[in-house]
Structure formats: structure tokens, C-alpha cells
N, CA, C and O of each residue as an XYZ file, in Angstrom:
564
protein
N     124.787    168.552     48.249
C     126.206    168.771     48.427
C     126.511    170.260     48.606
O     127.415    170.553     49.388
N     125.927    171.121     48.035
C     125.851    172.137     48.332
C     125.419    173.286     49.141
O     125.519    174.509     49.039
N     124.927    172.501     49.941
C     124.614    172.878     51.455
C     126.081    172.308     52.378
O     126.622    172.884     53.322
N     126.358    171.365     51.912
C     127.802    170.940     52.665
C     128.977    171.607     52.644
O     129.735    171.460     53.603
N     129.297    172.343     51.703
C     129.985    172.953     50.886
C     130.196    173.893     51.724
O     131.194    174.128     52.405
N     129.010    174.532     51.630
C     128.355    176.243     52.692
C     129.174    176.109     53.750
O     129.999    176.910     54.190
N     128.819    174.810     54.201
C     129.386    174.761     55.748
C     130.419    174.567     56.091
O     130.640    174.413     57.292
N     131.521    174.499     55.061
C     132.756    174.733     55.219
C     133.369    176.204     55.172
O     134.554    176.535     55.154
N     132.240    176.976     55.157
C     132.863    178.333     54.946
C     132.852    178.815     56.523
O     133.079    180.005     56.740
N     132.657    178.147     57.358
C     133.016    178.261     58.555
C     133.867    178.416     59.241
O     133.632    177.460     59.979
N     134.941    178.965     59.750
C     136.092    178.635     59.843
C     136.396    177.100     60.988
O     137.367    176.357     60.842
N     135.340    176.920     62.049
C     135.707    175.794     63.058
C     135.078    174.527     62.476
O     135.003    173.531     63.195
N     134.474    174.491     60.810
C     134.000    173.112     60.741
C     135.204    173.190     59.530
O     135.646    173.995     58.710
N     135.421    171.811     59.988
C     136.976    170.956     59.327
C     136.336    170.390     57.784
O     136.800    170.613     56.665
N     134.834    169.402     58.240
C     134.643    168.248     57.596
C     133.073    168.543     57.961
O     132.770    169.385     58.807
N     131.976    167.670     57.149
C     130.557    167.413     57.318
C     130.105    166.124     56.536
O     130.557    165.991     55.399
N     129.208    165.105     57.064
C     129.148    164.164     56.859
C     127.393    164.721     56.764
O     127.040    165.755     57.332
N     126.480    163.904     56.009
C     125.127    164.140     55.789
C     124.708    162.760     55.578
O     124.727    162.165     54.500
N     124.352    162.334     56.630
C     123.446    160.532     56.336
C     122.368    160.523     55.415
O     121.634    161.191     54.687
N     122.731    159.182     55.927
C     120.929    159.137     54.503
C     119.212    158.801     54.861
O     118.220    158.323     54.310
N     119.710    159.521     56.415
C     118.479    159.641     57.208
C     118.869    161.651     57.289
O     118.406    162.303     58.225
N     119.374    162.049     56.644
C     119.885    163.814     56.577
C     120.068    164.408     58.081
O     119.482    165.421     58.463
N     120.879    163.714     58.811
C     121.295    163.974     60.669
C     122.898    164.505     59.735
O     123.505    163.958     58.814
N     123.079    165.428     60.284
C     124.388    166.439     59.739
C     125.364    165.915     61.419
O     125.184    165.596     62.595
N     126.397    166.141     60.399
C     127.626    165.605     61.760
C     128.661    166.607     61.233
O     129.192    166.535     60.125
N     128.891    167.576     62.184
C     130.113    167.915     61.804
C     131.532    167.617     62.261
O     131.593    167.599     63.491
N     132.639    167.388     61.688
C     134.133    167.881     62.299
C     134.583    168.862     62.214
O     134.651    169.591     61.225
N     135.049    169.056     63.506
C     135.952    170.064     64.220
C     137.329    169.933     64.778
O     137.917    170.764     65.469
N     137.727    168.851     64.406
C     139.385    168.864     64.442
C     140.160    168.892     63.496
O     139.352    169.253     62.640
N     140.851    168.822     63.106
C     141.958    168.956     62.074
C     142.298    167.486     62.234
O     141.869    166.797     63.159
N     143.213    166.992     61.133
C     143.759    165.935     60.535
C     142.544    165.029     60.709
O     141.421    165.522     60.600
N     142.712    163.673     60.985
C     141.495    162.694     60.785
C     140.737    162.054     62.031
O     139.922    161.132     62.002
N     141.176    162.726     63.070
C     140.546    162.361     63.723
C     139.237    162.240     64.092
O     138.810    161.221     64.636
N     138.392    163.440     63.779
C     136.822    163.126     64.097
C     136.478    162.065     62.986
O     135.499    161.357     63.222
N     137.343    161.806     61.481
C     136.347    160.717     60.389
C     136.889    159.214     61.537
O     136.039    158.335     61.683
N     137.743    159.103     61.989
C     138.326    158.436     62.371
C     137.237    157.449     63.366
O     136.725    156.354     63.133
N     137.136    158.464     64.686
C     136.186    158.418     65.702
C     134.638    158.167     65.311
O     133.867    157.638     66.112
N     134.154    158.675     63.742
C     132.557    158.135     63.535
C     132.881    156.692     63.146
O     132.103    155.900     63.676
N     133.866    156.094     62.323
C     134.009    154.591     62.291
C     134.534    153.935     62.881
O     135.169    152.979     62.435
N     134.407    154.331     64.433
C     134.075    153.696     65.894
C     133.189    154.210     66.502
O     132.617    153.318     67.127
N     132.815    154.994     66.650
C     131.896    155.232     67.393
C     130.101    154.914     66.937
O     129.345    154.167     67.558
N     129.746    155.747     65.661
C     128.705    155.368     64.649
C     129.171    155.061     62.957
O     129.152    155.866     62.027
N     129.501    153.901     62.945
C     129.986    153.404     61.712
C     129.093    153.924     60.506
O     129.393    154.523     59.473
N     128.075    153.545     60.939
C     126.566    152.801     60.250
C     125.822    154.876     59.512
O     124.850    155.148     58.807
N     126.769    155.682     60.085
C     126.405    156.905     59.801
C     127.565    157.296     58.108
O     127.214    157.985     57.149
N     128.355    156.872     58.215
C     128.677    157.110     57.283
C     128.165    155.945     55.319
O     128.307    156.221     54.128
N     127.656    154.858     55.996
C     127.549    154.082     54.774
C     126.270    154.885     54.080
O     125.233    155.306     54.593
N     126.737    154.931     52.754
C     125.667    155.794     51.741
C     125.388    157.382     52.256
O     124.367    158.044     52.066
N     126.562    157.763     52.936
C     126.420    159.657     52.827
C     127.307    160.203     52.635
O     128.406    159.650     52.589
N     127.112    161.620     52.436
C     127.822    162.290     51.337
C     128.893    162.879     52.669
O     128.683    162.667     53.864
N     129.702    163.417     52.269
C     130.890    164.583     52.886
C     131.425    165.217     52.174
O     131.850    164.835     51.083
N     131.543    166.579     52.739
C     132.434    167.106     52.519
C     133.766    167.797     53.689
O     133.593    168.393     54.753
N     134.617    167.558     53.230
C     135.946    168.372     53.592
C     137.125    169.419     53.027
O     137.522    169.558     51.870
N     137.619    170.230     54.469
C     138.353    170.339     53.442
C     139.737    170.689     53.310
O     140.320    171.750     53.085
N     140.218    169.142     53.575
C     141.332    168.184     53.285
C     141.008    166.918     52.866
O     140.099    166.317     53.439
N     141.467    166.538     52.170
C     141.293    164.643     52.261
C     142.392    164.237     51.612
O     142.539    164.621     50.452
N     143.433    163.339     52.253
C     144.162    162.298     51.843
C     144.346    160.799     51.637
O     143.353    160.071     51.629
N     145.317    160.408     51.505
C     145.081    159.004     51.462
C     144.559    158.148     52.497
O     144.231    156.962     52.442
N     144.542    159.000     53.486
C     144.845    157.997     54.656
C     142.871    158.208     55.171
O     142.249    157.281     55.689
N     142.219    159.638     54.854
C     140.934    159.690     54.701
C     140.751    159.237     54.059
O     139.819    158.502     54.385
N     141.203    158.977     52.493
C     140.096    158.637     51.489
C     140.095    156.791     51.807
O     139.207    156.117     51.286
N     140.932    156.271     52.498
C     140.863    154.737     52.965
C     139.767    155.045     53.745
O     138.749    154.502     53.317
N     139.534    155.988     55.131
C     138.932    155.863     55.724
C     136.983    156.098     55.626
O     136.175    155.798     56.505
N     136.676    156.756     54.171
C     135.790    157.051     53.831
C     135.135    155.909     52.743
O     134.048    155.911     52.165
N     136.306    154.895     52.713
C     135.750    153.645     51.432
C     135.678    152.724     52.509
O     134.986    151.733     52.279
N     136.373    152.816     53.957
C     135.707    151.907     55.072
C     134.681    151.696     55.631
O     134.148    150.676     56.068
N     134.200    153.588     55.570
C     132.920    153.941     55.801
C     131.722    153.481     54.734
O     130.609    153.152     55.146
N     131.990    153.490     53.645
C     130.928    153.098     52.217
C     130.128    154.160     52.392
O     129.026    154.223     52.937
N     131.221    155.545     51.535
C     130.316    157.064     51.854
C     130.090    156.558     50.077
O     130.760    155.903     49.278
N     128.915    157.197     50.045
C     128.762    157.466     48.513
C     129.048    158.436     47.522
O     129.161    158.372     46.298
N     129.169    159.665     48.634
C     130.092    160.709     47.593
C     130.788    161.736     48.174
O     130.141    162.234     49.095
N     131.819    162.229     47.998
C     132.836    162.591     48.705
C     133.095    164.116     48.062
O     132.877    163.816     46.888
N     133.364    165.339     48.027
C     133.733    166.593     47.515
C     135.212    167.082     48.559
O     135.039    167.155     49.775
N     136.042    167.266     48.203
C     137.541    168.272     49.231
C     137.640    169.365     48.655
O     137.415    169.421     47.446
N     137.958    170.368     49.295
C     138.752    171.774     48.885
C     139.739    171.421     48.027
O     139.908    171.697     46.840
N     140.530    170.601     48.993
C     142.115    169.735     48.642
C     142.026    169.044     48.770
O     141.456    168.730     49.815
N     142.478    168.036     47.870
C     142.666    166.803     47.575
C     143.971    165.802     47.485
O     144.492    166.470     46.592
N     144.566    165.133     47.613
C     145.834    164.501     46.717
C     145.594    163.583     45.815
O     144.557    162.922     45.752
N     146.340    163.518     45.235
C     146.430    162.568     43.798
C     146.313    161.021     44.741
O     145.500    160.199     44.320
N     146.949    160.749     45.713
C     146.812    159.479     46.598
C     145.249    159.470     47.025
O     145.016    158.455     47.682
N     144.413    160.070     46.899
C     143.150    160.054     47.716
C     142.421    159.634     46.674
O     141.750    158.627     46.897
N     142.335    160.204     45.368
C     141.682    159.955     43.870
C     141.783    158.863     43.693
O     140.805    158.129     43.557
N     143.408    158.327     43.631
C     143.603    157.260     43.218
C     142.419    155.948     44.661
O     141.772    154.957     44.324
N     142.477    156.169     45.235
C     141.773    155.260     46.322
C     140.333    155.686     46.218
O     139.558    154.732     46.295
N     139.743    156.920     46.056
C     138.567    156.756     45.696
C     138.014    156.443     44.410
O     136.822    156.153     44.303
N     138.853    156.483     43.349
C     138.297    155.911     42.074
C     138.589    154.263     42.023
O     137.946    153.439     41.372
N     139.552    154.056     42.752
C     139.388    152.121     42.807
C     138.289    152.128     43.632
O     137.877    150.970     43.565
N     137.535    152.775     44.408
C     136.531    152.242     45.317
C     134.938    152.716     44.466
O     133.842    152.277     44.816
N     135.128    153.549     43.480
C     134.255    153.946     42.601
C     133.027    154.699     43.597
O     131.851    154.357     43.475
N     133.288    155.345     44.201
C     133.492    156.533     45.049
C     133.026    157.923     44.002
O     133.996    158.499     43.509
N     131.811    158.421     43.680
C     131.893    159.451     43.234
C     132.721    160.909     44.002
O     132.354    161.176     45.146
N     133.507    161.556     43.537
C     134.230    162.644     44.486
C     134.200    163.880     43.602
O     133.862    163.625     42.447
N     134.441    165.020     43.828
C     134.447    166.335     43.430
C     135.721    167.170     44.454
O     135.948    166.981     45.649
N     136.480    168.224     43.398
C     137.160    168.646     44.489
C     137.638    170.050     43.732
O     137.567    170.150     42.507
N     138.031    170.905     44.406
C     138.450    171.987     43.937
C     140.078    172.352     43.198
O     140.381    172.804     42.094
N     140.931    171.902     44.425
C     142.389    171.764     44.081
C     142.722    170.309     44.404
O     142.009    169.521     45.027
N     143.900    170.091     43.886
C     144.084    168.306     43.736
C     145.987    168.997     43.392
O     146.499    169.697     42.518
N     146.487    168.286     44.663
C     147.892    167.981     44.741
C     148.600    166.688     45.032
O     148.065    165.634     45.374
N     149.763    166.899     44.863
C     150.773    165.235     44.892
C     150.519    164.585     46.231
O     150.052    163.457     46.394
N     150.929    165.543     47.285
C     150.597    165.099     48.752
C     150.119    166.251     49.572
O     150.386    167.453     49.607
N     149.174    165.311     50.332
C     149.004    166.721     51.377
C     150.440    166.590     52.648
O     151.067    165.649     53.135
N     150.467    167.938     52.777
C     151.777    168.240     53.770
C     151.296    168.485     54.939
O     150.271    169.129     55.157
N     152.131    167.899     55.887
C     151.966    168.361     57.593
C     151.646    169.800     57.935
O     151.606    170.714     57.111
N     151.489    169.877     58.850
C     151.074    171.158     59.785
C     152.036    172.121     59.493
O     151.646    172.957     58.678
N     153.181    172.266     59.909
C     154.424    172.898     59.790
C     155.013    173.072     58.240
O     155.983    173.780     57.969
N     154.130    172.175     57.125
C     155.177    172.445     56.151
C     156.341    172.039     55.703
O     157.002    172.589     54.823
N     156.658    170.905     56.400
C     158.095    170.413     55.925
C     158.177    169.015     55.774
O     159.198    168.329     55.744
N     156.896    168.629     55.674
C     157.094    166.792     54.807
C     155.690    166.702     54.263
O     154.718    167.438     54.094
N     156.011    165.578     54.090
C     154.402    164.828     54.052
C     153.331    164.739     54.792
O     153.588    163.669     55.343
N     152.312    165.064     55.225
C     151.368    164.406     55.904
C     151.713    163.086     56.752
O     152.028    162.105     56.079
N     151.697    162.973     57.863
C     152.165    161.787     58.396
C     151.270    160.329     58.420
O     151.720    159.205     58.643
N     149.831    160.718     58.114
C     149.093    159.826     58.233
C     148.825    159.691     56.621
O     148.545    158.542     56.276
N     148.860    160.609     55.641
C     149.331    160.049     54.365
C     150.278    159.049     54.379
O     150.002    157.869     54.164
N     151.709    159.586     54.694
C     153.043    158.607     54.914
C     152.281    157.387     55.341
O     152.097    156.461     54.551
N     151.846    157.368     56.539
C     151.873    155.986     56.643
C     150.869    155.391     55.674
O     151.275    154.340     55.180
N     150.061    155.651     55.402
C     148.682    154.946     54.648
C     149.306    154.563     53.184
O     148.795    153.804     52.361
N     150.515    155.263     53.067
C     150.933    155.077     51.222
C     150.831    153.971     50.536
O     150.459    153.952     49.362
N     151.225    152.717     51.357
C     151.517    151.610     50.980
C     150.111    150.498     51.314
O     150.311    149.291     51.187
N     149.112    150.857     51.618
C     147.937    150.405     52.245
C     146.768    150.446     51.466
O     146.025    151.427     51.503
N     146.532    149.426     50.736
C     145.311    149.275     50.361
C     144.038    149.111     50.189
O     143.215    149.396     49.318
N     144.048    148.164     52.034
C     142.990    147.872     52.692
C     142.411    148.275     53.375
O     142.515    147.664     54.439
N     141.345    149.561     53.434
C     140.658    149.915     54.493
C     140.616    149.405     55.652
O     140.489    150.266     56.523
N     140.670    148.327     56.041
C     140.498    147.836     57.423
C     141.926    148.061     58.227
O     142.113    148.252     59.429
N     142.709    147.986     57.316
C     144.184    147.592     57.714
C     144.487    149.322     57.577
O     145.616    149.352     58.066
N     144.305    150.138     57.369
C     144.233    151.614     57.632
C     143.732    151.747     58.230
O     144.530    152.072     59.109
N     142.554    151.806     58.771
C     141.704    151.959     60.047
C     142.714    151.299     60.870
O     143.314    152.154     61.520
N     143.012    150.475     61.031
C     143.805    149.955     62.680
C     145.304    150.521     62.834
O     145.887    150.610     63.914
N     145.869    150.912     61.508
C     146.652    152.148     61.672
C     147.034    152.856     61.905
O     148.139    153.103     62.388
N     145.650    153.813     61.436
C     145.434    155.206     61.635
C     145.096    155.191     63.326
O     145.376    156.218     63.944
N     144.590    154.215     63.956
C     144.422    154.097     65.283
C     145.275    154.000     66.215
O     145.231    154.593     67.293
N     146.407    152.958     65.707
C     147.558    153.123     66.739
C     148.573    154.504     66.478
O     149.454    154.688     67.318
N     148.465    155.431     65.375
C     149.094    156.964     65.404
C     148.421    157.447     65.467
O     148.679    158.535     64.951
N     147.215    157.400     65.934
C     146.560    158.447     66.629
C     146.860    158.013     68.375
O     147.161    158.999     69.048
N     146.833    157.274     68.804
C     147.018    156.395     69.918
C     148.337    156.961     70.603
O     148.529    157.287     71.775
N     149.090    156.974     69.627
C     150.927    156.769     69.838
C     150.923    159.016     70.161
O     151.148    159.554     71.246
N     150.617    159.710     68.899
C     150.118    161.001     69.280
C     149.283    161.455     70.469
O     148.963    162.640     70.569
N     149.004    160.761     71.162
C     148.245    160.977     72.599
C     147.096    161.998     71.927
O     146.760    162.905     72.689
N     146.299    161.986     70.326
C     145.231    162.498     69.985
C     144.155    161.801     70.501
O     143.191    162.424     70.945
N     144.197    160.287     70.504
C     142.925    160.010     70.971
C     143.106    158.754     72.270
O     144.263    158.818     72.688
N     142.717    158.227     72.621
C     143.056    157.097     73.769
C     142.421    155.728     73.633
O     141.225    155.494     73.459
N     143.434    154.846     73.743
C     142.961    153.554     73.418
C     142.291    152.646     73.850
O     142.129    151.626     73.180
């Protein structure tokens, strides 16, 4: 984990995922889109590996108990992400831990928090998080 860690001191890596064949993946976008895109694109990379980021919210930490990561570390955290990785029994580590993570600009909530608030089901967050990413013209359907 601590090699993962390192590699957030990067400024262009967002996120790092480490399989359990040790093939390093990094993200480089902001909000969730690259965790988003490995559980479509290579699912099977995230079950039983570690990440780190550094952001994670609710709407990641659904997306990382979809994945079946085994252990998770954030810079930042929210109290909504804990709560979803400790029902998923999810070992996690994190530095700072707040109520919500906030948008880009600073003046609400996280939007893909917002939506994920009420969502319990990984699967049903994943298809979610897909149509606002979809609807944001971030990724294409």
C-alpha cells in the first residue's frame, strides 16, 4: 500500500489500483470516471486489489464493493464512503474523513455522491453512475 500511496504524490495520478497479479493501473481523471471505466472495461482487475485514491465517495466506495477490491486507503474520504465500505467489510485507511465530498466549484455536494446517497446496491450505482456520466458527455454510451 505504500508504494500506492507514493504514487499519489504525483500530481496527474488521481487514483491506483494494484491487482493481484501486481499489473499497476493508474487514474488520471478526476471524479469517477477512470474507476468507473475498469468495471467495464476490465472488471476482473479490480476483484481482490488494493487502491488507492485521493478522493473517494459514496458513489466510489459503491463502485469499489462492485469491484470486490480488498482494500481501499483515500487522502479524503466521506463519512458516506465508510459507511458503504464497512457494510461491505472492505478493509480501508484514510487520512482526512469528511461529511461530503463537494463539487469542483465548491458550492454543493458532489453530484455523483448526491446521486448515489440513497443507493445501496452496487449494481444499481454502477448503472447510475453510467447514465451521469453519459448525460455529462464524460464518457459515451
Amino acid at each position: 500500500m505504500e508504494r500506492l500511496k507514493n504514487m499519489l504524490n504525483n500530481p496527474e495520478v488521481r487514483g491506483v489500483v494494484m491487482t493481484t497479479s501486481q499489473e499497476i493501473i493508474e487514474f488520471r481523471s478526476s471524479g469517477v470516471k477512470d474507476l468507473f471505466l475498469l468495471t467495464e472495461t476490465k472488471p476482473q482487475a479490480l476483484e481482490g486489489a488494493i487502491v488507492a485514491d485521493r478522493v473517494i465517495g459514496r458513489g466510489a466506495a459503491l463502485l469499489l464493493v462492485f469491484g470486490r477490491v480488498k482494500q481501499v486507503y483515500a487522502k479524503l474520504i466521506s463519512e458516506h464512503a465508510i459507511q458503504v465500505l464497512q457494510a461491505a467489510s472492505i478493509k480501508f485507511d484514510y487520512d482526512k474523513a469528511v461529511p461530503n465530498v463537494i463539487n469542483r466549484d465548491g458550492t454543493d455536494m458532489c453530484p455523483v455522491e448526491k446521486l448515489t446517497m440513497n443507493i445501496t446496491d452496487p449494481e444499481v450505482a454502477r448503472k447510475k453512475i453510467n447514465e451521469f456520466l453519459i448525460s455529462k458527455n464524460i464518457i459515451k454510451s
